[in-house]
N, CA, C and O atoms as a DFTB+ gen file, in Angstrom:
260 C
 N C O
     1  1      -2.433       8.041       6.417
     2  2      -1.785       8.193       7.704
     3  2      -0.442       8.889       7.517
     4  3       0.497       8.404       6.886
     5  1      -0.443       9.877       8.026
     6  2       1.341      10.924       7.854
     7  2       2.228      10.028       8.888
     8  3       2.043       9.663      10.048
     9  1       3.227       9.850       7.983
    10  2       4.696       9.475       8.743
    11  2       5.250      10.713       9.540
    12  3       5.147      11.904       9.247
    13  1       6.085       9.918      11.011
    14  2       6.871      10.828      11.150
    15  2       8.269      11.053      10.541
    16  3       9.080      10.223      10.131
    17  1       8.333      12.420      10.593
    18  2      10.093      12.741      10.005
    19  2      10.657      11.327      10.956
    20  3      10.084      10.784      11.901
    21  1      11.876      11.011      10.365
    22  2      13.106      10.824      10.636
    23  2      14.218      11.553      11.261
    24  3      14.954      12.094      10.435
    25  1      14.541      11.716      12.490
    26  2      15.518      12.775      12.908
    27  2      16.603      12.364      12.583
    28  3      17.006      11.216      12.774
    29  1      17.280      13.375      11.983
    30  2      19.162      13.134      12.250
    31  2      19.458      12.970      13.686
    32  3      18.695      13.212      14.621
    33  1      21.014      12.401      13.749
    34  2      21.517      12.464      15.388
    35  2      21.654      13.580      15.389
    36  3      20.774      14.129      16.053
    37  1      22.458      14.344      14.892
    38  2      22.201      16.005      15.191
    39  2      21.070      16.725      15.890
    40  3      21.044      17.496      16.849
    41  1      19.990      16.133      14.961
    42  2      18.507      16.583      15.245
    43  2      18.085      16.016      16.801
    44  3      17.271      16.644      17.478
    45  1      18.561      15.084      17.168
    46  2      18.226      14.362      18.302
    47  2      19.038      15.068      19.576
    48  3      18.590      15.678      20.546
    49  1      20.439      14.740      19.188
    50  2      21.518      15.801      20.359
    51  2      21.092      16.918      20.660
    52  3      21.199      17.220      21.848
    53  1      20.352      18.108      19.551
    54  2      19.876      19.008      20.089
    55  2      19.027      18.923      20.800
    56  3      19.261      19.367      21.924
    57  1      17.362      18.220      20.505
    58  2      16.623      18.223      21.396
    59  2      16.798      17.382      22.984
    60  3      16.168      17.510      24.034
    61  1      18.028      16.431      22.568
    62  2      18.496      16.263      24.275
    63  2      19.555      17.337      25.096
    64  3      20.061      17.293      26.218
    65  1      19.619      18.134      24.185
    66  2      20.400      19.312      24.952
    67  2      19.174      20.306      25.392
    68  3      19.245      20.973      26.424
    69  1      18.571      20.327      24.925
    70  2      16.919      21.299      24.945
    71  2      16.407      20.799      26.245
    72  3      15.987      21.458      27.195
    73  1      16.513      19.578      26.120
    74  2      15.772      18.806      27.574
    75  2      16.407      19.199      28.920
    76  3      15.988      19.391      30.061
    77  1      18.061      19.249      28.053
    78  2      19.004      19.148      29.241
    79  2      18.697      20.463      30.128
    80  3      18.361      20.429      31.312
    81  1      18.854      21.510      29.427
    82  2      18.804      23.035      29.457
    83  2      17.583      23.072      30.232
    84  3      17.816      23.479      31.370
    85  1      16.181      22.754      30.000
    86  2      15.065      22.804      30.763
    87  2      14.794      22.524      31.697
    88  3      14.119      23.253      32.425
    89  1      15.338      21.023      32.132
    90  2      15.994      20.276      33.189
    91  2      16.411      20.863      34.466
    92  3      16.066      20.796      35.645
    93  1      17.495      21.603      33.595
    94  2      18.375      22.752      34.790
    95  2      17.907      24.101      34.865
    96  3      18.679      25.046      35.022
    97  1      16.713      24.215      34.762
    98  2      16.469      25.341      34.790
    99  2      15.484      25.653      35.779
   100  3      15.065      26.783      36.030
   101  1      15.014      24.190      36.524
   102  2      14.007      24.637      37.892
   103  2      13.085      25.218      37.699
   104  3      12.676      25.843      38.678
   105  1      12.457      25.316      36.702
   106  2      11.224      25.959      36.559
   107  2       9.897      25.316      36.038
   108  3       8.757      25.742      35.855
   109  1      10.392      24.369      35.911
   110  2       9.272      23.185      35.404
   111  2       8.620      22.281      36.584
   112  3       9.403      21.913      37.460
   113  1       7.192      21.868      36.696
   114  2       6.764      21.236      37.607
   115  2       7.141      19.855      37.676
   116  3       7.482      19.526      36.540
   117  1       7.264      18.672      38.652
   118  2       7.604      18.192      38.760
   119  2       6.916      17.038      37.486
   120  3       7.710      16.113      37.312
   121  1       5.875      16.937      36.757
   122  2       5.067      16.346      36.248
   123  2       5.951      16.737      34.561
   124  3       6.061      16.064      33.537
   125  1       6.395      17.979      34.894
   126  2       7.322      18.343      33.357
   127  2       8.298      18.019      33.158
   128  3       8.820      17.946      32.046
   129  1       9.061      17.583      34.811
   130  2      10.686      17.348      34.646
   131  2      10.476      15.588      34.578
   132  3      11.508      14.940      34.752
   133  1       9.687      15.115      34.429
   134  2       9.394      13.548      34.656
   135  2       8.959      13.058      33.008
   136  3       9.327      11.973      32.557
   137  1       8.196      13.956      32.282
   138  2       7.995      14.276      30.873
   139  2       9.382      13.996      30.658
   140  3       9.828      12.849      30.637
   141  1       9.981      14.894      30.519
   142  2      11.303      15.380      29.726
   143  2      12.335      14.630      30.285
   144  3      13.401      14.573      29.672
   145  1      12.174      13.932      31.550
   146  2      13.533      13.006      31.727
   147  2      13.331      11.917      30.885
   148  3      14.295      11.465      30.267
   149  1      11.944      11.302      30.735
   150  2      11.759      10.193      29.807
   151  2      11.751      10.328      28.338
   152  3      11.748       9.310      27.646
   153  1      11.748      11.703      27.717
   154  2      11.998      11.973      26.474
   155  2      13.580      11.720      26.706
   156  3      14.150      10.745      26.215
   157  1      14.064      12.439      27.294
   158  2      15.507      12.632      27.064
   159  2      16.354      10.607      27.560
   160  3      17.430      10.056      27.330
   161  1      15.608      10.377      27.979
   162  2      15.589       8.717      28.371
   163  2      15.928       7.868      26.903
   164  3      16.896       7.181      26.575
   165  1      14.715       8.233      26.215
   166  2      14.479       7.458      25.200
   167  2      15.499       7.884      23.524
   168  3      15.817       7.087      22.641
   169  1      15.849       9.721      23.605
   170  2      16.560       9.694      22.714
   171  2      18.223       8.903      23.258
   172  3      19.011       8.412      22.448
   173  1      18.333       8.924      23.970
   174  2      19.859       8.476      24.857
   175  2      19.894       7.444      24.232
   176  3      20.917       7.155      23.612
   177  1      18.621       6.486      24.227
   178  2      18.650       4.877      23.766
   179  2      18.824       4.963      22.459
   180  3      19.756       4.296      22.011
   181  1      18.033       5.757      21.521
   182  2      18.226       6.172      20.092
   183  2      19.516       6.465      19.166
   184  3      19.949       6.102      18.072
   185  1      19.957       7.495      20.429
   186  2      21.550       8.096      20.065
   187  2      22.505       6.792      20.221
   188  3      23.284       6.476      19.322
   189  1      22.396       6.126      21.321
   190  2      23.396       4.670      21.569
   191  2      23.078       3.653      20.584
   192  3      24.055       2.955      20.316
   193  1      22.164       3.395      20.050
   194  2      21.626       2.346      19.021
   195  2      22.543       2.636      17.243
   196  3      22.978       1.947      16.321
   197  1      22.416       4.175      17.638
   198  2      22.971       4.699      16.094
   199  2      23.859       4.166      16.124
   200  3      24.131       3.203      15.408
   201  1      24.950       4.939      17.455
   202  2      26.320       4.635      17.638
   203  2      26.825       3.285      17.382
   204  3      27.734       3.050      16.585
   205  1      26.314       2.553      17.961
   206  2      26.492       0.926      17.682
   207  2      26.310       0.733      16.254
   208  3      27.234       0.274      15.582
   209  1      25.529       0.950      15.890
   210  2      25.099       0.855      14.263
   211  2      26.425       0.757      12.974
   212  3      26.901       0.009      12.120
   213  1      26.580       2.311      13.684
   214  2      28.097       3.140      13.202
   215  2      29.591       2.334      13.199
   216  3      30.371       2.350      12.247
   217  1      29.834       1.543      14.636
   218  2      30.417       1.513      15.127
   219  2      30.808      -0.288      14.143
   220  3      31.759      -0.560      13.411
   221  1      29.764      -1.051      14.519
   222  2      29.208      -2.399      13.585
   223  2      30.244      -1.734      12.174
   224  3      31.400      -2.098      11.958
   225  1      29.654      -0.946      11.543
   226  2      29.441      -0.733      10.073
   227  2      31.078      -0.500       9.738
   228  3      31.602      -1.073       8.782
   229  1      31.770       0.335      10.561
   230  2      33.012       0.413      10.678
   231  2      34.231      -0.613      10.810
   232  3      35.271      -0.654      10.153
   233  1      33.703      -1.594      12.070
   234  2      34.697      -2.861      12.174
   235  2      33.966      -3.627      11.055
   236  3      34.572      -4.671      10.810
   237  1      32.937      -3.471      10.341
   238  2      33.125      -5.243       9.305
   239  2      33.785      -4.076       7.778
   240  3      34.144      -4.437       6.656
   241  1      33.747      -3.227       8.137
   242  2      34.432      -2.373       6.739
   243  2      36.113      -2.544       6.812
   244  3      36.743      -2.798       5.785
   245  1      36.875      -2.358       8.306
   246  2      38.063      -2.116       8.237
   247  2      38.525      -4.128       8.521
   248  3      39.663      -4.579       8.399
   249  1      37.537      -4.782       8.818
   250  2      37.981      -6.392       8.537
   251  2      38.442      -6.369       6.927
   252  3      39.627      -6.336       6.597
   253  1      37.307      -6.393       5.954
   254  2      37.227      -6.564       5.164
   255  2      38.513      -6.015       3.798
   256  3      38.785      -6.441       2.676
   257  1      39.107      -4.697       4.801
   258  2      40.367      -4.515       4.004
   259  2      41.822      -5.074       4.167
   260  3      42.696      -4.765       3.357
């Protein structure tokens, strides 16, 4: 069974900027912009999870000094 890659946040910001861009671009049927709001839904949750992650990893590092 193939794994999927792992995205960087980088990798992720872009493709929610990709979404974003498509989004605004009115040219997608309504069935595409409903696709892509829920992609772009779910990296949002991804990107905020990191952040927290980050954010965790930082305050028990600067306690600890």
């Amino acid at each position: 069974m193939a794994t999927k890659k792992q995205e960087t946040f980088e990798e992720k910001m872009n493709r929610l900027e990709e979404i974003a861009n498509k989004l605004d671009s009115g040219e997608l049927s309504l069935d595409e912009n409903l696709k892509l709001y829920l992609e772009g839904q779910e990296i949002i949750k991804e990107l905020e999870g990191t952040l927290q992650e980050a954010k965790k990893k930082i305050e028990e590092k600067t306690k600890s000094e």
